[in-house]
C-alpha positions as CSV (number, residue, x, y, z in Angstrom):
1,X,-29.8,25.7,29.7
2,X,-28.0,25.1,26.9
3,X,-24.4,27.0,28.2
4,X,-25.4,24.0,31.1
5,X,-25.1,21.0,28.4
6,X,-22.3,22.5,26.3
7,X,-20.0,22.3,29.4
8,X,-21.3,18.8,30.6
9,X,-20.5,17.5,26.9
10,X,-16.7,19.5,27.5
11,X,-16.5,17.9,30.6
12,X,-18.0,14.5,30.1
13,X,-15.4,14.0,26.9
14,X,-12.7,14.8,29.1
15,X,-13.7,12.7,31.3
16,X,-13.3,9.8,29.1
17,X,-10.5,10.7,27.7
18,X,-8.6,11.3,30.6
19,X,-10.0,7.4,32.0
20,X,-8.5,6.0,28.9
21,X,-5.3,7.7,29.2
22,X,-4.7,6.7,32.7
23,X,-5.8,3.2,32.0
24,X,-3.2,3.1,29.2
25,X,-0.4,5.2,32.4
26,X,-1.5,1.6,35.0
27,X,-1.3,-0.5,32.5
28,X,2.7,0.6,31.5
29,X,3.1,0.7,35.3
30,X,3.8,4.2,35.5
31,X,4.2,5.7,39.1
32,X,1.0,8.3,40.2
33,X,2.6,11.2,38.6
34,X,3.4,9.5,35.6
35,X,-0.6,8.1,34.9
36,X,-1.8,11.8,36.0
37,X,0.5,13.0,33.4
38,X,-0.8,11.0,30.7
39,X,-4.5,11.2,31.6
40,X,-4.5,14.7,32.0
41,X,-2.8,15.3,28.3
42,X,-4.8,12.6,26.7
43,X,-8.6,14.6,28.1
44,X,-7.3,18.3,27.4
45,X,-4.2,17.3,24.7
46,X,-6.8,17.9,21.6
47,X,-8.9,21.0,23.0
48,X,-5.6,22.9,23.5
49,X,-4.8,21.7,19.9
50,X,-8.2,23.2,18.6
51,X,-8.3,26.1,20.1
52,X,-4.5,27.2,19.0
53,X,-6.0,26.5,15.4
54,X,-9.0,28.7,15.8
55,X,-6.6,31.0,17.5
56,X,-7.9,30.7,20.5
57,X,-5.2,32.3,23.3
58,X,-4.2,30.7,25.7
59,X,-6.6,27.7,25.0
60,X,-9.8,27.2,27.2
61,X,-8.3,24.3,29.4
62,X,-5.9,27.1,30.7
63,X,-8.3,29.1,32.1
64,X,-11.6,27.1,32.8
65,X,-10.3,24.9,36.1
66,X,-12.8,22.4,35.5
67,X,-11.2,20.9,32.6
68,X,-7.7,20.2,34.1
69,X,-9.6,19.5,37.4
70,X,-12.0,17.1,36.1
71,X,-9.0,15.5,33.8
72,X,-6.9,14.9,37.1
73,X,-9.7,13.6,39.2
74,X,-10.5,10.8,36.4
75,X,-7.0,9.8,36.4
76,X,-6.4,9.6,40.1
77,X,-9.5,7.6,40.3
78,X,-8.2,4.9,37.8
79,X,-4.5,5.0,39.4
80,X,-6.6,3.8,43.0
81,X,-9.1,1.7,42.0
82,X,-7.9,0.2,39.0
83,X,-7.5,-3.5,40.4
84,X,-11.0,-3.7,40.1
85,X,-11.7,-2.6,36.7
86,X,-11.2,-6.2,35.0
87,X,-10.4,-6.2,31.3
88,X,-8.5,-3.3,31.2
89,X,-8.2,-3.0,27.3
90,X,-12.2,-3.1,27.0
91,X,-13.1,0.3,29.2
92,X,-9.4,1.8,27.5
93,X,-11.7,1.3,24.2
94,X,-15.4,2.1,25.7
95,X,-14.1,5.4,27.4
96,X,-12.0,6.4,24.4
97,X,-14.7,6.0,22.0
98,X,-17.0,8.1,24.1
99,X,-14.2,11.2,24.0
100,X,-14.2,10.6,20.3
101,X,-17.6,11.1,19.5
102,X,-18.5,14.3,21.6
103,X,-14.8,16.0,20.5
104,X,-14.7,15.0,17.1
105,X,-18.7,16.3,16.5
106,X,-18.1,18.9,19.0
107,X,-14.8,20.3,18.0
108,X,-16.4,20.0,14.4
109,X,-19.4,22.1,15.4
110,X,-18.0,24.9,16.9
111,X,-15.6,25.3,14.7
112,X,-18.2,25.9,11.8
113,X,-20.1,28.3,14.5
114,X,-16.7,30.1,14.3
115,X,-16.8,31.2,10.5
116,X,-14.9,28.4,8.9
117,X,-15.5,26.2,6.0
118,X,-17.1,23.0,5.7
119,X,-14.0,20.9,5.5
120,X,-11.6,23.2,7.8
121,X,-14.1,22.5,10.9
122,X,-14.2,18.8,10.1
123,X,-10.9,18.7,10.2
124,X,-10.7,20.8,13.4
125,X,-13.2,18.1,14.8
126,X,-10.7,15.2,13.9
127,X,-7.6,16.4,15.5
128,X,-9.4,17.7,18.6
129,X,-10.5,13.9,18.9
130,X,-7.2,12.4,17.9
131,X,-4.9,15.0,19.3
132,X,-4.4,13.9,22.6
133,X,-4.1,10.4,21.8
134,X,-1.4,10.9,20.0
135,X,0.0,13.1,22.4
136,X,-0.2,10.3,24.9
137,X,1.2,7.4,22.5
138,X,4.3,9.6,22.0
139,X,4.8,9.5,25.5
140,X,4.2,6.0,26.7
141,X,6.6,5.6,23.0
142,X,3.6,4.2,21.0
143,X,2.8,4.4,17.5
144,X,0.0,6.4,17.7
145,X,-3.2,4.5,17.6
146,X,-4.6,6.9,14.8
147,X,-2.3,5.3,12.7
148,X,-3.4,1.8,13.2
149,X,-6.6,0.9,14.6
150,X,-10.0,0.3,13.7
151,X,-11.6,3.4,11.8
152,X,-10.7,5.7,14.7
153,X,-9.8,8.6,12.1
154,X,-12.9,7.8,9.6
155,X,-15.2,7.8,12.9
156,X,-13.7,11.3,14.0
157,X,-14.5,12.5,10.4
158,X,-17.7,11.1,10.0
159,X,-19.1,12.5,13.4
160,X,-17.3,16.1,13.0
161,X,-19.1,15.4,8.8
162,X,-22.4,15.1,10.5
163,X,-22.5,17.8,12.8
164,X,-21.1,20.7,10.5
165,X,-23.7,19.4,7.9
166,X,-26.5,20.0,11.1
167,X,-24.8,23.3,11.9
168,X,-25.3,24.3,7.9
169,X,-28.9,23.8,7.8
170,X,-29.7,25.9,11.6
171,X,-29.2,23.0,14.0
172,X,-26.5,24.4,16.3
173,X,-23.6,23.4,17.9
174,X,-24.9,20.8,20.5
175,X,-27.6,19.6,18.4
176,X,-25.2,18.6,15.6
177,X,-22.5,17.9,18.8
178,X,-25.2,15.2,20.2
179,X,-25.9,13.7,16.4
180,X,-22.4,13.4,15.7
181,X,-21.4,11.9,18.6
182,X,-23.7,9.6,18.4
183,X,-22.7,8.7,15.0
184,X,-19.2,8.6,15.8
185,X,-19.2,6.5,19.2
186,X,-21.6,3.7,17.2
187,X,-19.0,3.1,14.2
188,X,-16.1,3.3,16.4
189,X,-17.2,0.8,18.8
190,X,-18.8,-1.6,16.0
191,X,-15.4,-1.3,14.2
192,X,-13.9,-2.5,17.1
193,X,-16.1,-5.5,17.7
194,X,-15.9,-6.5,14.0
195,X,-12.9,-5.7,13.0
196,X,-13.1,-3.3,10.4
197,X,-10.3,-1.7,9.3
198,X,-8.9,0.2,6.2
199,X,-6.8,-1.4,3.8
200,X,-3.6,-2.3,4.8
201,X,0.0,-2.8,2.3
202,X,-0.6,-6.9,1.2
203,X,2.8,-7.8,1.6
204,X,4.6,-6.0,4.7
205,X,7.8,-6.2,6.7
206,X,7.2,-8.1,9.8
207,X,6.9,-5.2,12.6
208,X,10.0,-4.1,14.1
209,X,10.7,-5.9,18.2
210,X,8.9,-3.2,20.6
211,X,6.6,-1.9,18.3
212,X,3.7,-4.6,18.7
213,X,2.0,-2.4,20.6
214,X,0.8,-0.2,18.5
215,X,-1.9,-3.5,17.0
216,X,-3.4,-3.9,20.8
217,X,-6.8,-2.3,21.0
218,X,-5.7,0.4,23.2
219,X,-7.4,4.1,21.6
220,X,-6.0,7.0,21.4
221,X,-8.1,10.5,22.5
222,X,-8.4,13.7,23.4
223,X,-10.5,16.5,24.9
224,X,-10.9,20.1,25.2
């Protein structure tokens, strides 16, 4: 039973990723390749990146179909049908926020399952959430969203913080990966809707032309 809700959380954060990747592919009016492309790196981008830190060869999304299957599926369904998703931007967030919180805890969790310190497996945890966000910024030519948003990095560390603390005192990896999700998704999502952000320089350059994109509430993601 709970090999069956490990992979559903693996599959489900891919899932979302991968939605809010392509959403970001039809919304840059990429052709079918191009938004299967950047879905499929943004839901597997930061599990690859985990597992070559935990030295994990070749990474799980290699070898389990599932995850490149499941990635590739969400993005072809947005590429068809996404005339009918209104308010684009809103679900890019929703979906993104729901990869962050089961990678970041996730990531987090099993890393600490693996042997490694406190603050090594939270870290692992944030860049399996952020990782393939970042990849797919860099290739719709992006700032990545990481950099800019509305606690996206402090809600990856916060959920991957709360599940290794679970994990410490016996909880295991999907109780602490449920918790820190949890955690995660609410502060991400409430940032968004209030605005929160951390401190910014008080007296800035105006942004370069072409680089306004990187303030639109687009996310950036990953999965595993």
């Amino acid at each position: 039973m709970g090999d069956v809700i490990y992979e559903a959380l693996q599959l489900a954060g891919i899932l979302a990723f991968a939605l809010s990747g392509a959403l970001v592919g039809v919304r840059r009016n990429l052709d079918i390749l191009g938004v299967v492309v950047v879905g499929a790196a943004t839901g597997t981008g930061g599990g690859i990146l985990r597992d070559m830190l935990l030295g994990v060869h070749p990474p799980v999304s290699f070898l389990h179909w599932p995850n490149l299957a499941v990635a590739v599926a969400g993005s072809l369904v947005v590429f068809f049908v996404h005339p009918g998703l209104t308010r684009i931007r809103y679900f890019e967030v929703v979906f993104d926020a729901f990869g962050l919180g089961l990678f970041s805890a996730n990531g987090a969790a099993l890393a600490y399952a693996s042997g490694q310190t406190f603050v090594t497996a939270v870290l692992v945890g944030t860049i399996t959430a952020i990782g393939g966000g970042v990849i797919r910024d860099v290739l719709v030519n992006t700032v990545p969203g990481v950099l800019t948003r509305e606690l996206y990095a402090v809600s990856a560390l916060a959920g991957g913080a709360i599940a290794v603390s679970i994990g410490a005192f016996g909880g295991g990896v999907i109780l602490g990966s449920l918790a820190g999700g949890t955690v995660a998704i609410a502060l991400r999502l409430t940032s968004v809707a209030r605005g929160w952000h951390l401190p910014r320089p008080k007296f800035s350059p105006e942004p370069a032309r072409g680089a306004t994109d990187s303030t639109e509430p687009s996310p950036g993601g990953s999965g595993a």
